[in-house]
FIDO-562761 format. One line per field, with one value per residue (C-alpha): chain; x, z, y; residue in one letter. Coordinates in Angstrom, 2 decimals. Layout:
c = [A / ...]
x = [X / ...]
z = [Z / ...]
y = [Y / ...]
r = [A / ...]
***
This chain:
c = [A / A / A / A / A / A / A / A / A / A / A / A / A / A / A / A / A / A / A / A / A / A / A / A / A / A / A / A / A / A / A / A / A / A / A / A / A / A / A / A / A / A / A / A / A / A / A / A / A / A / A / A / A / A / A / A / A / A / A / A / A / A / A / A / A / A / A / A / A / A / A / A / A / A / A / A / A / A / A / A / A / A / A / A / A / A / A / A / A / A / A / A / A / A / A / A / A / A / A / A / A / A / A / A / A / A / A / A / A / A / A / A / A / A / A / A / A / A / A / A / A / A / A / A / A / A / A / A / A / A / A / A / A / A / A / A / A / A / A / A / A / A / A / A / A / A / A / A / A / A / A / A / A / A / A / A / A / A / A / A / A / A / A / A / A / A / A / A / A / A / A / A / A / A / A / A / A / A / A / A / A / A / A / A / A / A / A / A / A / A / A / A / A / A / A / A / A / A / A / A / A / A / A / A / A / A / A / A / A / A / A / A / A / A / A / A / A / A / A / A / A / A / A / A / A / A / A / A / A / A / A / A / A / A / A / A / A / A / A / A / A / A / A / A / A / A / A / A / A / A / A / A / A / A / A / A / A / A / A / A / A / A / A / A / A / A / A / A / A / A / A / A / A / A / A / A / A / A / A / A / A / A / A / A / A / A / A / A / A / A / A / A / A / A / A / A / A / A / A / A / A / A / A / A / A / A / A / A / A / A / A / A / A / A / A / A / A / A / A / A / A / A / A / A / A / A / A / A / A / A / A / A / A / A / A / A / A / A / A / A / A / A / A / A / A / A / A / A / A / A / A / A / A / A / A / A / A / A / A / A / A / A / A / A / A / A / A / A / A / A / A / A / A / A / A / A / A / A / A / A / A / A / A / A / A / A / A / A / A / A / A / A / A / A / A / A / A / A / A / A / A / A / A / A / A / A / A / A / A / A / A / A / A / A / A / A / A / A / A / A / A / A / A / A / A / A / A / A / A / A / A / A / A / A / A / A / A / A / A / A / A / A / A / A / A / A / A / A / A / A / A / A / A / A / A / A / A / A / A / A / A / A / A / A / A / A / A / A / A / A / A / A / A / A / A / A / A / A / A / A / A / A / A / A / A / A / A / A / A / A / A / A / A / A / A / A / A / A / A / A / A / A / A / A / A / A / A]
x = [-16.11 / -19.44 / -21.56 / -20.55 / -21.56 / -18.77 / -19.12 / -19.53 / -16.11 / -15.05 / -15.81 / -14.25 / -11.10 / -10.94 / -11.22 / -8.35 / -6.53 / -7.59 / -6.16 / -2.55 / -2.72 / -3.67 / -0.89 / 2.10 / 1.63 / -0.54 / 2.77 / 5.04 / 2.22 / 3.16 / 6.91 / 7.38 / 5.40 / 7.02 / 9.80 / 8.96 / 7.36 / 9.60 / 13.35 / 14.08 / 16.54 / 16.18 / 17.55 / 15.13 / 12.45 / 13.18 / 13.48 / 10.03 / 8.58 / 11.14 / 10.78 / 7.35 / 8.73 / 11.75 / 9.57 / 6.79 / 8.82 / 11.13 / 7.79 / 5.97 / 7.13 / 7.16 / 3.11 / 2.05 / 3.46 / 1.80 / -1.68 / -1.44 / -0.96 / -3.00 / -5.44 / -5.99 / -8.23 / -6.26 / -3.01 / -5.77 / -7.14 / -3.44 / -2.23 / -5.60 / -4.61 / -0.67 / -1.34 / -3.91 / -1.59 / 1.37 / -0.86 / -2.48 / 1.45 / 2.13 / 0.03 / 1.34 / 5.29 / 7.40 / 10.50 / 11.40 / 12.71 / 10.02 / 7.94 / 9.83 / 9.49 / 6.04 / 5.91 / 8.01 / 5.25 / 2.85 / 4.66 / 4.83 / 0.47 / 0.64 / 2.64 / -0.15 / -2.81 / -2.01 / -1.67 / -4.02 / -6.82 / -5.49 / -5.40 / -8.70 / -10.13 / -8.45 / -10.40 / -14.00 / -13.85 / -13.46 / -15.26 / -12.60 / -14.66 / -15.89 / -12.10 / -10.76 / -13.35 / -12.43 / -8.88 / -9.61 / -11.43 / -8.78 / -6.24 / -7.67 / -8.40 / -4.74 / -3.81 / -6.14 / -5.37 / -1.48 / -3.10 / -5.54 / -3.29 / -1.78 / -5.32 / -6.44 / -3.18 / -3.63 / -7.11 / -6.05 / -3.26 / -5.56 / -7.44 / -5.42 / -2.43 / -0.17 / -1.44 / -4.22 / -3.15 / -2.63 / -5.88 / -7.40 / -6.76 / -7.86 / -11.53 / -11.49 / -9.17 / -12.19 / -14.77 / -13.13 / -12.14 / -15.70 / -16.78 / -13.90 / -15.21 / -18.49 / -18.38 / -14.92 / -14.45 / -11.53 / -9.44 / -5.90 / -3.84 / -5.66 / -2.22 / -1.23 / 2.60 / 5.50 / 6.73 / 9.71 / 11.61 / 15.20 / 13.47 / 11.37 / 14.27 / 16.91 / 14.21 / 13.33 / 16.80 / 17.62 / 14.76 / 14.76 / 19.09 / 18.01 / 15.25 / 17.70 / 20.30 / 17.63 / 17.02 / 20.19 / 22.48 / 21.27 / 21.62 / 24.57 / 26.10 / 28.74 / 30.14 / 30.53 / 27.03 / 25.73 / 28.02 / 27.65 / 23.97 / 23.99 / 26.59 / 24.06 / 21.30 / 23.45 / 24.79 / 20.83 / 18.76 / 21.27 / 21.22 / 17.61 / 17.32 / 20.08 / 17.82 / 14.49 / 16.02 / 16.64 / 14.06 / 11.07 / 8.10 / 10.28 / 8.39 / 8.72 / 9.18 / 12.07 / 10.27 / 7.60 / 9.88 / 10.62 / 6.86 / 6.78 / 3.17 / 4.72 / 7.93 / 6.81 / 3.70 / 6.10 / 8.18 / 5.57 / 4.03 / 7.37 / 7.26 / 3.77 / 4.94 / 8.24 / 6.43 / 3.52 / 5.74 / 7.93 / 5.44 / 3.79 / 7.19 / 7.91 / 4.52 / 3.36 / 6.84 / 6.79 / 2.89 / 3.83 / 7.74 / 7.60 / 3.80 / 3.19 / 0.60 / 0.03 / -0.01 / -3.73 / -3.89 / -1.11 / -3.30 / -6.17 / -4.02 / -3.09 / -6.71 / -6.99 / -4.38 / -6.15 / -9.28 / -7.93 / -6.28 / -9.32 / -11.82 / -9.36 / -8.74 / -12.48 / -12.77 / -10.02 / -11.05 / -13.87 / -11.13 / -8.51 / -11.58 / -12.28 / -8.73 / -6.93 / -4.65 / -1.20 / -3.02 / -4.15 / -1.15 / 1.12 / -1.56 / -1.62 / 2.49 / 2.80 / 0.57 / 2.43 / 5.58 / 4.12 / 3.42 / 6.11 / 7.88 / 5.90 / 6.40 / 9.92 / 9.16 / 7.33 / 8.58 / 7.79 / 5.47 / 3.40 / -0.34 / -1.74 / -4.73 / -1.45 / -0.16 / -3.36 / -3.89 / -0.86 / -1.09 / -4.80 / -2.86 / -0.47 / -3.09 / -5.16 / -2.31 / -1.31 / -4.76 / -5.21 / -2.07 / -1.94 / -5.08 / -4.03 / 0.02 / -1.35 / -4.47 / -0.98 / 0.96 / -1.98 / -3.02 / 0.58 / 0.58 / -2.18 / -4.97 / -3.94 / -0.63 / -2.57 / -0.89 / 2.23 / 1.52 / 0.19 / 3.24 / 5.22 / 3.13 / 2.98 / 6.67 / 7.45 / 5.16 / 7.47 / 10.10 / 9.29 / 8.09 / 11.55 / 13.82 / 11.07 / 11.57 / 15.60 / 16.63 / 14.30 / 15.12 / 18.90 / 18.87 / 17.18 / 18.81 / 22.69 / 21.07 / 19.49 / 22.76 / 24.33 / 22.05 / 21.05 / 24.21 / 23.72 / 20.31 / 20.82 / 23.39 / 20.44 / 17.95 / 20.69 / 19.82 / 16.78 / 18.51 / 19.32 / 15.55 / 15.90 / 17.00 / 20.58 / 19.15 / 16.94 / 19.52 / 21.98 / 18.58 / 18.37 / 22.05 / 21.66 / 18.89 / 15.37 / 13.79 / 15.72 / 14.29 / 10.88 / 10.75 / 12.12 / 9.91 / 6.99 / 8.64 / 9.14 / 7.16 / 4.97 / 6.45 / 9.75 / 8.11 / 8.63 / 11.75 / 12.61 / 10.67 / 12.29 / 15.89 / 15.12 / 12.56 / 14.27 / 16.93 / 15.02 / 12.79 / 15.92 / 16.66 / 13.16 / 12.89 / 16.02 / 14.63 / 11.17 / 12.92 / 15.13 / 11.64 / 9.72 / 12.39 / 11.91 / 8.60 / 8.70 / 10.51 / 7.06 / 5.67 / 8.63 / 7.70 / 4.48 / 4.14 / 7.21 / 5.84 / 2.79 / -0.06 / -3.00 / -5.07 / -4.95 / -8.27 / -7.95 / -5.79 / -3.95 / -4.70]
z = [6.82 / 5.02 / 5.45 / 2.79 / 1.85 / 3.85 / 1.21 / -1.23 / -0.93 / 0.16 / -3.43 / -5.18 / -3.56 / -4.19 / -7.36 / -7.67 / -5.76 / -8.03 / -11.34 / -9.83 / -7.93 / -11.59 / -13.55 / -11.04 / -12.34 / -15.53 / -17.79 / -16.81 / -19.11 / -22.35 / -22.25 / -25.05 / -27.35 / -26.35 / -27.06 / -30.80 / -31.52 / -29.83 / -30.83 / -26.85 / -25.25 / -21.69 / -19.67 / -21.75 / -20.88 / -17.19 / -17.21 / -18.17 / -15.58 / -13.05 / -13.45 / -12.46 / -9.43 / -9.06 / -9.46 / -7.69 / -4.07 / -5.16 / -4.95 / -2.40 / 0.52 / -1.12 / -2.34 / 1.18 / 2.33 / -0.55 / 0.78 / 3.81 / 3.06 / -0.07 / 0.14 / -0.20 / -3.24 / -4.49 / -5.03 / -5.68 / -8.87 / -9.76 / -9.91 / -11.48 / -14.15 / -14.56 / -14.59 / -17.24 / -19.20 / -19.14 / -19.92 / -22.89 / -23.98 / -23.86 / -26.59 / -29.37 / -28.76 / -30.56 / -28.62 / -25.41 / -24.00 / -24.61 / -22.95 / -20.17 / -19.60 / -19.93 / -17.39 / -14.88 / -15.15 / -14.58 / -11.49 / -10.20 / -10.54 / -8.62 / -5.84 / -5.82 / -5.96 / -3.17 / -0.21 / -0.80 / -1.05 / 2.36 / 4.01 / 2.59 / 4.28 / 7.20 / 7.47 / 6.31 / 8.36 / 12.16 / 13.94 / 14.71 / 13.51 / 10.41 / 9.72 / 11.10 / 8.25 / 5.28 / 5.53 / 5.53 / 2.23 / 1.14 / 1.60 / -0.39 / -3.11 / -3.24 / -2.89 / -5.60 / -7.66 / -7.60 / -8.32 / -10.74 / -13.00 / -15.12 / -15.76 / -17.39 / -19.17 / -20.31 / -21.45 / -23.26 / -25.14 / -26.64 / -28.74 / -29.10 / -29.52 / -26.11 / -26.44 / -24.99 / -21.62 / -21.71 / -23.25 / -20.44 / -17.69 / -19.20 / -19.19 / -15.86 / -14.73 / -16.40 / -14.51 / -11.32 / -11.36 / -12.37 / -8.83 / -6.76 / -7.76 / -7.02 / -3.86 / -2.09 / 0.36 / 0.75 / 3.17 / 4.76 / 7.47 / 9.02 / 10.46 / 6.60 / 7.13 / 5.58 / 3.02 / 3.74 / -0.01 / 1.38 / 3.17 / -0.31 / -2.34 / 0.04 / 0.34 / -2.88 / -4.05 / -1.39 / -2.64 / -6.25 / -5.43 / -3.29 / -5.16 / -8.65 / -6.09 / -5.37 / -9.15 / -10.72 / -7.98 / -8.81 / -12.63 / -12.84 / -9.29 / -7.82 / -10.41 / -10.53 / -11.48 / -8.41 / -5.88 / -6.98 / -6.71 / -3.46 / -2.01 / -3.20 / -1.34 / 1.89 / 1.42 / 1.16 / 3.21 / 6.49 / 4.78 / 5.36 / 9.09 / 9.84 / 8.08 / 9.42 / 13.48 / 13.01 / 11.15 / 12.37 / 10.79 / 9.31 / 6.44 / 8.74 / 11.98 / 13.47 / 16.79 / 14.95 / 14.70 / 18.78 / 18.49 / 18.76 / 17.06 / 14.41 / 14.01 / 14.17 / 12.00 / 9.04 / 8.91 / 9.23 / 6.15 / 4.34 / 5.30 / 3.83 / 0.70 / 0.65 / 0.69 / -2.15 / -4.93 / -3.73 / -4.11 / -7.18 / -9.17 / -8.77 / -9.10 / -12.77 / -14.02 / -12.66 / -14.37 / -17.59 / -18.00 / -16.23 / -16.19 / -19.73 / -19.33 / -21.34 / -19.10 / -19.39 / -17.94 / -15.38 / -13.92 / -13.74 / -11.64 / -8.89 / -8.75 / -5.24 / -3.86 / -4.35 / -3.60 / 0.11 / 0.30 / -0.51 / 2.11 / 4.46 / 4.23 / 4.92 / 7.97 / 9.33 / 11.17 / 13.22 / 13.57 / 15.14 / 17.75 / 18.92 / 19.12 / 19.34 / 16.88 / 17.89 / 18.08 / 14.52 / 12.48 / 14.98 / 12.90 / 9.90 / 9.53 / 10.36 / 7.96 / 5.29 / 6.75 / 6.92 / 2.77 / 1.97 / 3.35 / 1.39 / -1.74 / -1.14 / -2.07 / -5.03 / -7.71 / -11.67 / -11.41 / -8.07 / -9.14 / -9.46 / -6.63 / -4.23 / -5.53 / -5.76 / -1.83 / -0.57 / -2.59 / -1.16 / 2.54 / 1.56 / 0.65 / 3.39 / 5.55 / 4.41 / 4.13 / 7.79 / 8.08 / 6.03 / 6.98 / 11.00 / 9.93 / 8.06 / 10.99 / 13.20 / 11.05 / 10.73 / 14.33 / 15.08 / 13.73 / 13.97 / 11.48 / 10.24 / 9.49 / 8.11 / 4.12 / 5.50 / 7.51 / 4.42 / 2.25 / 5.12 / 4.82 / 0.89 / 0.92 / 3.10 / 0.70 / -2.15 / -0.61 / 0.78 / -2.73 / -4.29 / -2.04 / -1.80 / -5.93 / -5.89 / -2.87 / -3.76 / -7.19 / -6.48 / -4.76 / -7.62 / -10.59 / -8.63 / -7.85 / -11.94 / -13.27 / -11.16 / -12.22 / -16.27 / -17.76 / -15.73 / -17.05 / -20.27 / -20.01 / -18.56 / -21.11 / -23.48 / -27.30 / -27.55 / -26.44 / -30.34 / -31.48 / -29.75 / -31.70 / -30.14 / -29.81 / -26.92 / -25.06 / -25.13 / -23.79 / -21.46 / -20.37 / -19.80 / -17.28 / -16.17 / -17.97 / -20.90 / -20.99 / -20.22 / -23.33 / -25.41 / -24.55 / -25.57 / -29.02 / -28.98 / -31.26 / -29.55 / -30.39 / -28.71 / -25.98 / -23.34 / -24.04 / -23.37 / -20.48 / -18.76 / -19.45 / -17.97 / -15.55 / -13.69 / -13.22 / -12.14 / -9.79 / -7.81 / -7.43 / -6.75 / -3.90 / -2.21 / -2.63 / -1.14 / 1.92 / 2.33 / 2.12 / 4.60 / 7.12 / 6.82 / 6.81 / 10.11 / 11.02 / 11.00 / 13.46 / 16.06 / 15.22 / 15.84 / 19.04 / 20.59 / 19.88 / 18.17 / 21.22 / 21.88 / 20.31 / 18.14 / 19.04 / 17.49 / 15.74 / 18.31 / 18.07]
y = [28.23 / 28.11 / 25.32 / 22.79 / 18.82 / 17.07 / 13.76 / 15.65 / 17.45 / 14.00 / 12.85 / 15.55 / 15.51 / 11.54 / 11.88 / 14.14 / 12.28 / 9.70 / 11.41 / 11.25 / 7.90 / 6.61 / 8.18 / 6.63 / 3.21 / 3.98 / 5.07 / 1.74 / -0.23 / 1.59 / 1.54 / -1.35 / 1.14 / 4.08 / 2.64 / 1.35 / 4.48 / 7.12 / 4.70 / 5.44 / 3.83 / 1.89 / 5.12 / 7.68 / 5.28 / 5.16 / 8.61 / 9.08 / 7.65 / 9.05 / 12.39 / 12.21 / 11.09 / 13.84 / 16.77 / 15.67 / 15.11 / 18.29 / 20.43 / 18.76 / 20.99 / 24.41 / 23.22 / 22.12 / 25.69 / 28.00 / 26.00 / 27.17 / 30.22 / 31.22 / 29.20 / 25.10 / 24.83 / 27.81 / 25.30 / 22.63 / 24.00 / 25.69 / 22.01 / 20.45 / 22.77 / 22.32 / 18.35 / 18.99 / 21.23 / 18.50 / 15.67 / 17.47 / 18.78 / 14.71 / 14.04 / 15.79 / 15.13 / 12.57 / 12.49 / 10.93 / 14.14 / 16.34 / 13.65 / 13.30 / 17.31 / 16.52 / 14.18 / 16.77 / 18.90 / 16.70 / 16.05 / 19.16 / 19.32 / 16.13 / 17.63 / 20.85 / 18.15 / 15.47 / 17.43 / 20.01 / 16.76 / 15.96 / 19.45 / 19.89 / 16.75 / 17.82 / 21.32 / 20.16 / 16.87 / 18.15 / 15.38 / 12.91 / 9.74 / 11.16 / 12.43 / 9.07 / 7.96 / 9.87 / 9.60 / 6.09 / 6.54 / 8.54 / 6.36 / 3.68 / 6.02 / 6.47 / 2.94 / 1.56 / 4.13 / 2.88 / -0.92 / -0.11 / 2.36 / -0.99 / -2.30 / 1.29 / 1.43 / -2.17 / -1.30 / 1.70 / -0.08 / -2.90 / -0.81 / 2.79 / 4.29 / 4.93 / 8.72 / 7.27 / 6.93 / 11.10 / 11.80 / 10.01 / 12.88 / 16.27 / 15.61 / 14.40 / 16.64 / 19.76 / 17.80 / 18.24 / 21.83 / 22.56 / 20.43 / 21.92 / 25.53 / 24.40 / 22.25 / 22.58 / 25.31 / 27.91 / 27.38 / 29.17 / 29.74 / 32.96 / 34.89 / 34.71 / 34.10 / 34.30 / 32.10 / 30.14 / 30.85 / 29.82 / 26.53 / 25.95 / 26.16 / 23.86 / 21.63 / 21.23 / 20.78 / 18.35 / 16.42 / 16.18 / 15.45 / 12.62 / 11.21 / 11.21 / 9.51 / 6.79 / 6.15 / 5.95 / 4.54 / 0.94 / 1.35 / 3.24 / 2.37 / 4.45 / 6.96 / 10.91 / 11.91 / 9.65 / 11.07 / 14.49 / 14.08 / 12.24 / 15.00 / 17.91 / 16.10 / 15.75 / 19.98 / 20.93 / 18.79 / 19.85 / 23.11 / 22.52 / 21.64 / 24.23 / 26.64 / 25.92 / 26.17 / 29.53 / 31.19 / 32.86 / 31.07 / 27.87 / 25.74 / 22.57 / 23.02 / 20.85 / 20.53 / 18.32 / 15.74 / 15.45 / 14.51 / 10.42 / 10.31 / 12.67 / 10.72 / 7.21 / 7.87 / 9.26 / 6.33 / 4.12 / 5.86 / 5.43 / 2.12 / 1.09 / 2.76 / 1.05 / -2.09 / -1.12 / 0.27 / -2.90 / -5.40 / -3.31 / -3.50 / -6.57 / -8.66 / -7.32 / -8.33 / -11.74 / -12.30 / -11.06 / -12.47 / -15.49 / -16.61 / -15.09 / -12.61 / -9.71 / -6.40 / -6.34 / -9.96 / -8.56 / -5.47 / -7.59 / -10.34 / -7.84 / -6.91 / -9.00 / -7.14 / -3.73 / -5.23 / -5.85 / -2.68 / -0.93 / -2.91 / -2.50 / 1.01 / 1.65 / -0.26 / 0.85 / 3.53 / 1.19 / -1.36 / 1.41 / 2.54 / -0.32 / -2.51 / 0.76 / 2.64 / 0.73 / -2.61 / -2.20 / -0.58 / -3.51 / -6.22 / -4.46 / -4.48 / -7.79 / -9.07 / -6.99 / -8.76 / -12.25 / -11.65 / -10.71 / -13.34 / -15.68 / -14.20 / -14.39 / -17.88 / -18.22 / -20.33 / -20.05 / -22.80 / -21.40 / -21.47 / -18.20 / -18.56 / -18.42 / -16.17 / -13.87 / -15.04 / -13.36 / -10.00 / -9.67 / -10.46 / -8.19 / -5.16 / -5.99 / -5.18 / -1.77 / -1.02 / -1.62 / 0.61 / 3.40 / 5.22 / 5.33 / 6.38 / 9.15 / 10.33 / 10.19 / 12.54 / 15.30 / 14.74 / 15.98 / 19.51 / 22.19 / 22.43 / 25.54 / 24.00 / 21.07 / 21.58 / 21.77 / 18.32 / 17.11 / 17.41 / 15.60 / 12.75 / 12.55 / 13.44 / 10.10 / 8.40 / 9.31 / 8.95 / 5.40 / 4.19 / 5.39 / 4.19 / 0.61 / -0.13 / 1.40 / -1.13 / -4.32 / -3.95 / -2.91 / -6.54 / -8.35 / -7.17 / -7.78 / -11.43 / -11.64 / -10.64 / -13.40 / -15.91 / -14.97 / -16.91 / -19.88 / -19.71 / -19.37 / -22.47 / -24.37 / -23.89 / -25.64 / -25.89 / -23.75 / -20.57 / -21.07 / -20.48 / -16.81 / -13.92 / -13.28 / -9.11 / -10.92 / -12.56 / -9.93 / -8.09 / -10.37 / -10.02 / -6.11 / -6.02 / -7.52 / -3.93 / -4.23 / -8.30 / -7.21 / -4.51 / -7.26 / -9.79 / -8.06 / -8.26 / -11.92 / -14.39 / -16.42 / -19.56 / -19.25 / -16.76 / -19.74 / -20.17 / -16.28 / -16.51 / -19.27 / -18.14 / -14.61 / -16.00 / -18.34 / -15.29 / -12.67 / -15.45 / -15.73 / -12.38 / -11.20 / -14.00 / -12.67 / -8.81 / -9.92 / -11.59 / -7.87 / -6.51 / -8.57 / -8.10 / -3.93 / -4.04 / -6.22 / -2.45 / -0.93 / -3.44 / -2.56 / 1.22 / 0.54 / -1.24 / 1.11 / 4.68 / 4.72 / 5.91 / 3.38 / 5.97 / 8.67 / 10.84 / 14.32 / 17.17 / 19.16 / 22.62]
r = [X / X / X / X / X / X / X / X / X / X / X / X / X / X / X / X / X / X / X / X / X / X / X / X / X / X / X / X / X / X / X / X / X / X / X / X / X / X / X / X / X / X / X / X / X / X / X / X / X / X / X / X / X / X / X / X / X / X / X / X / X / X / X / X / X / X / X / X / X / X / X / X / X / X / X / X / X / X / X / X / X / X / X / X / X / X / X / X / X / X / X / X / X / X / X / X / X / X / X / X / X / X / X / X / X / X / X / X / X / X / X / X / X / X / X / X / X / X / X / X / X / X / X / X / X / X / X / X / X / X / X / X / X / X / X / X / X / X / X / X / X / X / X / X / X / X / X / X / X / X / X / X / X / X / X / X / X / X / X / X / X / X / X / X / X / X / X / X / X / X / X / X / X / X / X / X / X / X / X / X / X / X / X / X / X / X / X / X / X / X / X / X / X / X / X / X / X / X / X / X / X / X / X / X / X / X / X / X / X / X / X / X / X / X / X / X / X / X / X / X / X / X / X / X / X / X / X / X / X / X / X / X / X / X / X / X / X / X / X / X / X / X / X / X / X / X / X / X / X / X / X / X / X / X / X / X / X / X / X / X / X / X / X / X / X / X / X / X / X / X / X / X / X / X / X / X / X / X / X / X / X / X / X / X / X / X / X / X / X / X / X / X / X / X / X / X / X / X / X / X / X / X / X / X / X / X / X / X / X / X / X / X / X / X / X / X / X / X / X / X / X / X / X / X / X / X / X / X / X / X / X / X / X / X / X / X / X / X / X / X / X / X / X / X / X / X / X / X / X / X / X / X / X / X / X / X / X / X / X / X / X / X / X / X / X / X / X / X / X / X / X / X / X / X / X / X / X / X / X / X / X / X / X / X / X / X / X / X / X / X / X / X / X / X / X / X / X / X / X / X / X / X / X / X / X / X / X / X / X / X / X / X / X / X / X / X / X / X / X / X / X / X / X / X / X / X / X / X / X / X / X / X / X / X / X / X / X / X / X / X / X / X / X / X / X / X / X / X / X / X / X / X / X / X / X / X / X / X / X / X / X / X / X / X / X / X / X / X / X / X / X / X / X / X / X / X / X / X / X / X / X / X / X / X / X / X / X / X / X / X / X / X / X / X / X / X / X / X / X / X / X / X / X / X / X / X / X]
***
């Protein structure tokens, strides 16, 4: 490899990483005015965020794999450039489906993006501190992106229309293919091997099945699409691992998995994820429906929490070689357990300084985590395997975020729906002042409240708020507590199989 500018590739690749770490919370900002402008229904709405989200684990694996063997900033620039193209598409459509196609391409850039970052880092950074170190940067890059995405959108929204928040990526999406030409090195797998179609394709399938499972089994529940789509995820993810034991050069390797660094780092990953896009789902909704901020206010309200995810995540590294890796991700957990916990007891009236407190906990904790769960996953695998590795660990991310927002939120809205009527019969007369569109809104679901809210006057806008409020407090309190006590999973994980130190990549 030639002799490159480590931080400089180190900045490149972060902001890439940047671009799609943005766009998974940047969209959820805009759905009232999507919604007005495009006359989309709740499900069309969802779906436009979701199929981000589908497309982007479906093509994760096959991504990882074309890396390694064509090249890392090959797939780099290939999916700088199909993001661009779907975000760019996004701006001129004017129906909820074409944007949601939109949005499946832009996942499938994101899944050519996010690993080959991380492979990338892998290759240029050999010295195990100053890896250690830039996955830590990394790793904040990619949690603050998630935290910052509403404020942006928020931004955006205030003075433009919600095409802004896809005009945003293309010219810094051209900026950084012109630095990845220039300062990011080619990398490959050197024995050039074959690519794993049959694996690609099961895996992929298996994937994008289970990830639609993970969406629409809380909304819909248990129904023929849901079974159907959890059955096809069962048929090709063992199609998968029956697949990949018996051919030559398999896309994963099953053996990685009798690894304990390997396994244990994955689900720990999973976990931090599970408990981000948790915490991230529920917090803005509780600002804006119960305490009455606007989603600009919102994003800037969970500002502590990326804050401490992003100071911890660069100290991290220092922290894990001096206390040990175990010791710190052991910590780390348990902090994100001890938070959630106490969110699990907020109240409608809880002052926002406590709340702002916990979220910072909360971020500080997975920001101690994440960057040692992901060192443990690449130091697991070989470097020249190091986009396969990659996809693994951005797969888990998904995968953990999905399943963290489908189960916490599967929990609050069966506890909201529970609760809404006896709510409503609380708030007595003034349920009266509200147009009866907004409480039979507020009888549907917590989204289908939270798009109608923003349509509420002002001067009954308390009213609205306590009646679905007080509902979805209850439910969210009872999703937090399921949350806290699998996140306290990661801290068994941790302390049971996770090595005192993780020092290099095994070649």
């Amino acid at each position: 490899m030639r002799q490159v500018n480590r931080w400089a590739v180190l900045i490149v690749l972060s902001a890439a990483l940047a671009i799609i770490s943005l766009d998974n919370t940047i969209v959820n900002v805009a759905l009232p005015r999507l919604q007005e402008d495009l006359g989309a229904s709740t499900s069309q709405l969802q779906w436009v965020v979701d199929a981000y989200s589908v497309m982007f684990a479906g093509s994760l694996l096959l991504a990882g794999s074309l890396g390694d063997r064509f090249g890392r900033r090959k797939m780099l620039l290939v999916g700088l450039v199909i993001f661009t193209t779907g975000s760019l598409l996004a701006v001129f459509v004017n129906q909820a489906t074409t944007l949601t196609l939109c949005r499946a391409m832009m996942g499938v850039g994101g899944a050519f993006i996010m690993p080959s970052t991380l492979s990338i880092l892998v290759q240029v950074f050999k010295e195990p501190k100053e890896r250690a170190q830039a996955i830590g940067t990394w790793a904040a890059v990619a949690g603050l992106g998630v935290a910052i995405g509403p404020i942006v959108g928020g931004l955006l929204l205030e003075h433009f229309t919600w095409h802004a928040i896809f005009w945003v990526n293309p010219p810094i999406a051209v900026a950084v293919i012109v630095a990845v030409v220039m300062f990011v090195p080619e990398s490959a797998d050197q024995t050039k091997p074959r690519l794993d179609l049959i694996g690609a394709l099961l895996s992929g399938l298996g994937l994008v099945a289970l990830v639609v499972t993970i969406i629409e089994l809380p909304e819909v529940g248990i129904d023929a699409f849901t079974i159907g789509a959890a059955l096809c995820a069962v048929v090709f993810l063992v199609g998968f691992v029956l697949w990949e034991k018996r051919v030559p050069r398999p896309l994963l390797p099953m053996q990685y998995f009798k690894e304990r660094l390997f396994s244990s780092s994955i689900v720990i990953v999973a976990l931090v994820y599970f408990a981000l896009m948790g915490a991230m789902f529920f917090l803005p909704q509780f600002l804006q429906l119960v305490k009455g901020m606007s989603p600009l206010e919102s994003g800037i309200a969970v500002l502590p929490g990326a804050g401490g995810l992003l100071l911890a995540s660069l100290v991290s590294p220092r922290l894990a070689e001096r206390f040990g890796t175990r010791n710190l991700v052991v910590v780390g957990m348990s902090i994100v357990t001890a938070g959630m916990l106490a969110f699990s007891y907020l109240q409608t009236d809880t002052p926002y300084m406590v709340i702002a407190l916990v979220f910072g906990s909360i971020g500080a904790g997975l920001g101690l985590t994440l960057p040692q769960a992901t060192n443990g996953v690449l130091a697991s695998v070989p470097t020249e395997r190091s986009g396969m590795g990659s996809a693994v660990n951005d797969a888990m991310s998904e995968l953990g975020g999905s399943f963290g927002v489908a189960i916490l939120g599967a929990t609050m809205s069966i506890f909201y729906r529970h609760n809404i009527e006896q709510a409503i019969a609380y708030a007595g007369d003034k349920v009266t002042l509200l147009p009866p569109q907004a409480l039979e809104a507020a009888r549907e679901s917590l989204a289908a409240a939270s798009l109608e809210a923003a349509r509420i006057p002002d001067s009954v806008g308390a009213i609205y708020r306590q009646v679905a409020g007080e509902a979805f407090v209850t439910g969210m309190t009872w999703a937090l507590f399921i949350g806290a006590i699998i996140s306290f999973l990661g801290v068994l994980v941790a302390w049971k199989f996770l090595p005192k130190h993780v020092e290099r990549v095994e070649e």
